[in-house]
N, C-alpha and C positions, 0 to 999 in steps of 0.2 A: 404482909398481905395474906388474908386467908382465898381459899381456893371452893368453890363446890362443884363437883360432878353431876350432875341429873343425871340418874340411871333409876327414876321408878316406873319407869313404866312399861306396860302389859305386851303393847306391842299385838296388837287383835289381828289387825291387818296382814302381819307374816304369819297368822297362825296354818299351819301346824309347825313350822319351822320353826317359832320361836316362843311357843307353845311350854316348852319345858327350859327353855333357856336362854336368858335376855339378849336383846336383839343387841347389846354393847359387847358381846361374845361373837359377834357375825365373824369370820377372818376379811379382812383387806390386802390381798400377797400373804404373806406371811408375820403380818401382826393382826391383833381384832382393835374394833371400832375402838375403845376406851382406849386402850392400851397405847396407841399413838397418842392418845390425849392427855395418857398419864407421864408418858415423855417426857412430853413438851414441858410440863407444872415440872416435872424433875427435875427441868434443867436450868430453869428458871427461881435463882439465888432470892428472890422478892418474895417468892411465894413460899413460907415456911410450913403451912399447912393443908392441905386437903382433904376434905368430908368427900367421902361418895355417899351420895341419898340415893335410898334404894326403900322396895318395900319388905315386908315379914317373906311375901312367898318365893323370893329370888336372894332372901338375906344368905342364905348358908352356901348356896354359887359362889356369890360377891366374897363372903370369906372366903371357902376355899381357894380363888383367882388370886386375890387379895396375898395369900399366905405362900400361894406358889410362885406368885411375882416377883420380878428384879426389883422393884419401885419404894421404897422408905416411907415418903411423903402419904401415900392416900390410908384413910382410916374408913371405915364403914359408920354409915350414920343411917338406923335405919327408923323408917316413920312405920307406922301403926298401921298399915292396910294388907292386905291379902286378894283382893281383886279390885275390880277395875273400877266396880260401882261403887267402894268404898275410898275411894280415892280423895285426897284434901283437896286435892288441884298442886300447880307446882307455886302457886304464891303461898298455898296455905302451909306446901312440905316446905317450902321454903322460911320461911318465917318459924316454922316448929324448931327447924334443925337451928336455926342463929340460934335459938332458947335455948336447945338440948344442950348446944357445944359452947355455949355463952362466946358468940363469936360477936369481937366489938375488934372492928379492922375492918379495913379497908377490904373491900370483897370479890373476887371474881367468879362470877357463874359463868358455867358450860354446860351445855349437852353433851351428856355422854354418845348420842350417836348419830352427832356431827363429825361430816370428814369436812376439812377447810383447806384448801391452798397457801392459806398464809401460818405465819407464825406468831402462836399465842403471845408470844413475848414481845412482840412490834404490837400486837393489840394495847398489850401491856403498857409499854412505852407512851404509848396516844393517850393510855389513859392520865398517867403521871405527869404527864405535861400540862396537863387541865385539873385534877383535882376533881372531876365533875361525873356522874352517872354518864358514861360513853355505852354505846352497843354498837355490834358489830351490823353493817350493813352489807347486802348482795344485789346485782340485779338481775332477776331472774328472767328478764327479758320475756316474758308471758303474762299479760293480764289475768288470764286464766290463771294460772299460777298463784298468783298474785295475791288472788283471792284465801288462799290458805293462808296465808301467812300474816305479817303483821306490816303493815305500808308506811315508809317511812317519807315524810315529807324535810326538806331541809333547805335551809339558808346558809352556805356557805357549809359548814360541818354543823352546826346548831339543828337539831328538831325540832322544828317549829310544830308539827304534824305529825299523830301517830295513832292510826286506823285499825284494830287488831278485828282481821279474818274479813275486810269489807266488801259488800256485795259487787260494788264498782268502781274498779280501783281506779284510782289515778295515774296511777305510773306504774314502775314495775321494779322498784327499788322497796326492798324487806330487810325485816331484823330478822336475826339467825340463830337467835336464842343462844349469845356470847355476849354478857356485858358485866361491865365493871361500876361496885358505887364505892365510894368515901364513905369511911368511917360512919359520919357525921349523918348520911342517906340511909344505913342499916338500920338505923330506928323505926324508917316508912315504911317497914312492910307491915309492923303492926298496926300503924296509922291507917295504912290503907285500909288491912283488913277489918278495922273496927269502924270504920263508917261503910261498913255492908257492900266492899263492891266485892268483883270478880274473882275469886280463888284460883280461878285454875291456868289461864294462861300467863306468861311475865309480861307479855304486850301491854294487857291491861292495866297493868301496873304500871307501866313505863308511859303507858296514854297518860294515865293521872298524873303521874310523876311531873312529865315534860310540860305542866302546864301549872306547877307549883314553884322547880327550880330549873336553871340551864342545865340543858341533857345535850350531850354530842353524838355523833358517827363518826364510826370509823368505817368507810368504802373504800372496799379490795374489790382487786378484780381476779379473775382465774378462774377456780373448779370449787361447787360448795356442793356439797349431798345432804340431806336431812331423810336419814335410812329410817323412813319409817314404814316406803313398801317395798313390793319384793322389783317391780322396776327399780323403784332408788338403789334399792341395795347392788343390783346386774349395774346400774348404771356407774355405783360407784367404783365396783369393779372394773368394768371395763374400764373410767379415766387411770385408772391405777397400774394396771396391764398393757396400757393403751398399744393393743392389741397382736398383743405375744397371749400366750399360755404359760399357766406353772403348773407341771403335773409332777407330784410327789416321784421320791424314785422307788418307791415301793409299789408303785400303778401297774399291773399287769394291763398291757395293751396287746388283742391280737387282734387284725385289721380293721384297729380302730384309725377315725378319720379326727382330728384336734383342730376346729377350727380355731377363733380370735375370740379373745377374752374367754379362756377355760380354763378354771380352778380345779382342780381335783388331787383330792386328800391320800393320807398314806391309805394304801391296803385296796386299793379299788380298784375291780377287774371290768375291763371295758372290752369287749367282744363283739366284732362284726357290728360295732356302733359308731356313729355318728355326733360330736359335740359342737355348738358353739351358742356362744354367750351364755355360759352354764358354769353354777358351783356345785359339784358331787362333796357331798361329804365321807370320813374315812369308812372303808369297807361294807361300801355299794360296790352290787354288781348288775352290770346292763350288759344285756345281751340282744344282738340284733336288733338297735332300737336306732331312733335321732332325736337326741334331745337339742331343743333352742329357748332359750329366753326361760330358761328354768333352773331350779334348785332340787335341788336331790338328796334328800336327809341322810344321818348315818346308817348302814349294815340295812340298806332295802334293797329290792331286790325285781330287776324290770325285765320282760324279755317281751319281744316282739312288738313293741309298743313305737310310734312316733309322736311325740309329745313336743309342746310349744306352750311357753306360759305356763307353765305345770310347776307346782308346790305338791312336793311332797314328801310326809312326814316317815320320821324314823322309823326300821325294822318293817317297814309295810313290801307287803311281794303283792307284786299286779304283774298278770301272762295275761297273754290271748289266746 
């Protein structure tokens, strides 16, 4: 079984944060997003291969990560774009890379920056028992919600039903952009894509799909994140800390206060400050400030500031 990572994308939403370095780099404790996910595929005897899809302007990151990493299995497969508007969609990088890597096996895609509760390798298993296009399902318990994603209708574990991004959902049960095809399915993405439908989301694929051949679910229940804002990301933190702090041992702290869920990187002077539900990255310094519900890039530099919901980007100094 081959393996594919999604790691192209821009990531707008975290910008400045993740402006210069892909939001699959974020840390989670002490591993980053991908990097749990590259685990998992390592541990995992079924999967001999893994493609990370990435694009040209985050390619030379992805290798160096890549080259510094514990991991065997992952190879860099990169598509042809440079920004966000040039993008094939993830059906279209999808379908590029089966060509590029002449990938005929049985397939597993992931997002690179999904955190999941469960283990890829039980997904796996569900899948092996069926032989059949499986995706992972969640419930996200928010209609609202709901609406971003892709809305899984089902009989029994069968997809009867599959709505990608609809104005009015029905329920509150979504795919997670984790699914598995046979061999024999890898051919459909060029099918798909030459009778002119949607390139960019896998929903829409999986809509078409599910109404050609039998597609299953697999529903877990637990902790799912899809880090694609900087809530998701605090949010994922916080299930991960659930509600300790890890503060590097290299943190100079003088009557600093650590509330719950606070990340903070080597080298970072926190003075007469205030943190909670915050990631400082390495060698910031805040002085006299309260950060909450904010990120804090590396080597910036804050004083006298109280700040809530606050992104901000590397080496930047803001006083009052």
């Amino acid at each position: 079984m081959k393996a594919v990572v999604l790691a192209g994308g821009y990531a707008t939403r975290m910008w400045p944060i993740t402006k210069h370095r892909p939001k699959m780099f974020l840390p989670i404790g002490d591993a980053t997003v991908i990097d749990r996910i590259f685990a998992e595929l390592e541990a995992d005897d079924r999967i001999d291969e893994v493609f990370v899809s990435t694009n040209e302007r985050f390619a030379a990151e992805f290798e160096a990560h890549l080259e510094d990493g514990e991991f065997e299995k992952p190879t860099l497969s990169v598509e042809e774009t440079s920004e966000e508007d040039d993008k094939f969609g993830v059906v279209g990088a999808l379908a590029q890379l089966i060509e590029r890597e002449n990938v005929d096996d049985d397939l597993l895609v992931v997002a690179g920056d999904n955190l999941m509760s469960f283990d890829l390798s039980e997904f796996v298993d569900d899948f092996f028992e069926r032989e059949a296009p499986t995706l992972a399902a969640y419930d996200v318990g928010s209609r609202e919600k709901a609406k971003s994603y892709g809305l899984v209708d089902l009989e029994g574990d069968r997809v009867v039903d599959f709505q990608e991004k609809p104005d009015d959902p029905k329920s509150t049960l979504v795919s997670i952009a984790c699914y598995s095809f046979p061999r024999e399915s890898v051919s459909l993405f060029d099918t798909y894509l030459e009778g002119d439908n949607n390139p960019d989301e896998p929903g829409w694929f999986v809509q078409w799909l599910q109404d050609r051949e039998p597609t299953y679910a697999y529903t877990f229940e637990g902790a799912w994140f899809d880090i694609g804002t900087p809530e998701s990301y605090l949010d994922a933190v916080a299930w991960h800390l659930d509600g300790e702090s890890l503060i590097a041992d290299s943190v100079t702290l003088e009557n600093a206060t650590i509330g719950e869920n606070v990340h903070v990187m080597d080298d970072v002077t926190l003075i007469d400050t205030d943190l909670d539900h915050a990631v400082v990255f390495p060698e910031a310094t805040i002085e006299n400030g309260a950060v909450r519900r904010s990120i804090i890039d590396e080597g910036t530099r804050l004083e006298d500031l109280d700040l809530a919901g606050a992104l901000i980007g590397a080496h930047t100094t803001i006083t009052r």
